[in-house]
Each structure stands twice: as structure tokens, then as C-alpha cells.
C-alpha positions in Angstrom: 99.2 156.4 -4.0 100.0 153.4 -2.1 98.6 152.3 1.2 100.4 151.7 4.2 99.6 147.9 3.8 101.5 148.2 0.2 104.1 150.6 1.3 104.8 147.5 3.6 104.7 144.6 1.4 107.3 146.3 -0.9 109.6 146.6 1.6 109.6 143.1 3.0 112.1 140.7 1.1 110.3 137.8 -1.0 109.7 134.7 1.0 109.2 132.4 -1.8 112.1 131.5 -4.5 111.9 130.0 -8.2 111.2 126.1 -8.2 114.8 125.7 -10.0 117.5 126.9 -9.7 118.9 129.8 -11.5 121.6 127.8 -12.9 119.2 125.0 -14.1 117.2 127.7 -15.4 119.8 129.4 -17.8 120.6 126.1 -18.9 117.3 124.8 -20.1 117.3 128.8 -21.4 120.2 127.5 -22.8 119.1 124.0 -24.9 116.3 126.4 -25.8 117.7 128.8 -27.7 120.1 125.9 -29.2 117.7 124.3 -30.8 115.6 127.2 -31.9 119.2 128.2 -33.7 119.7 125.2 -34.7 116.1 125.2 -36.7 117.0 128.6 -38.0 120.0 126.9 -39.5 117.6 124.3 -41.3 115.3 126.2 -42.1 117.9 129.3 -44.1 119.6 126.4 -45.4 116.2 124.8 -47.0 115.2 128.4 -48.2 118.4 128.8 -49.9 117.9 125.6 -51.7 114.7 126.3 -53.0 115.2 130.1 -54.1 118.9 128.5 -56.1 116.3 125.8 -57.7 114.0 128.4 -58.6 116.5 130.8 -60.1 117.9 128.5 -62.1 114.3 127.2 -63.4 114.4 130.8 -64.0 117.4 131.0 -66.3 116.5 127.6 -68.2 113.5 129.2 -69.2 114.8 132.9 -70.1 117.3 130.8 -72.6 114.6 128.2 -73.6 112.7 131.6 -74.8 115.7 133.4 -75.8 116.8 130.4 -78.0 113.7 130.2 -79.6 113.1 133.5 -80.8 116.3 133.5 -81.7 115.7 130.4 -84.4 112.6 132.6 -85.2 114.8 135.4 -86.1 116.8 133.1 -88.3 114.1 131.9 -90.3 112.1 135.2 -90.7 
């Protein structure tokens, strides 16, 4: 339960306002998330890379060992 003192504080409007503007606000909100996105873009980009390079290390070595059992197989 609130006080009579509270009760009153609530009601009055705020007397003090945001050092910038709201405006100026949502655009440094703005460049923010611009460059956070633009990270993400880096970052998804530099993951792709690396999971393509590792695949096809991957697949280089499946046929290495695919090739070479197959000789085996040849020979035996």
C-alpha cells in the first residue's frame, strides 16, 4: 500500500527529461544496431567459410581413404 506522500509523487508529471533528445536517441539506437548487423554479416559470412573449408577437407579425406582401400581391394 502506498502512502499519501507516494500516492502524490505518482501523480505529479516528471520534471526532469532525457539529456538528448528522443530523436538523437533512436538514431545513435540506430548506428547501433547497424553495426551490430553489420558484424553479424561478418561474422555468418566467416563461419560459412570455414565450415565449406572444413567439409571439403572432409571429402578429400573420405576419397583419399576410399581410394586407398579401394587399391587394397585390387591387390588382395
Amino acid at each position: 500500500m502506498l502512502s499519501p506522500r507516494q500516492e502524490e509523487c505518482l501523480e505529479r508529471t516528471p520534471t526532469r527529461f532525457p539529456r538528448l533528445p528522443i530523436e538523437r536517441m533512436n538514431k545513435n539506437i540506430d548506428k547501433r544496431l547497424d553495426n551490430i548487423e553489420e558484424r553479424l554479416k561478418l561474422l555468418e559470412t566467416s563461419l560459412e567459410a570455414r565450415i565449406q573449408k572444413e567439409v571439403q577437407q572432409q571429402i578429400a579425406i573420405s576419397n583419399q581413404e576410399f581410394m586407398q582401400k579401394d587399391k587394397i581391394n585390387e591387390v588382395s
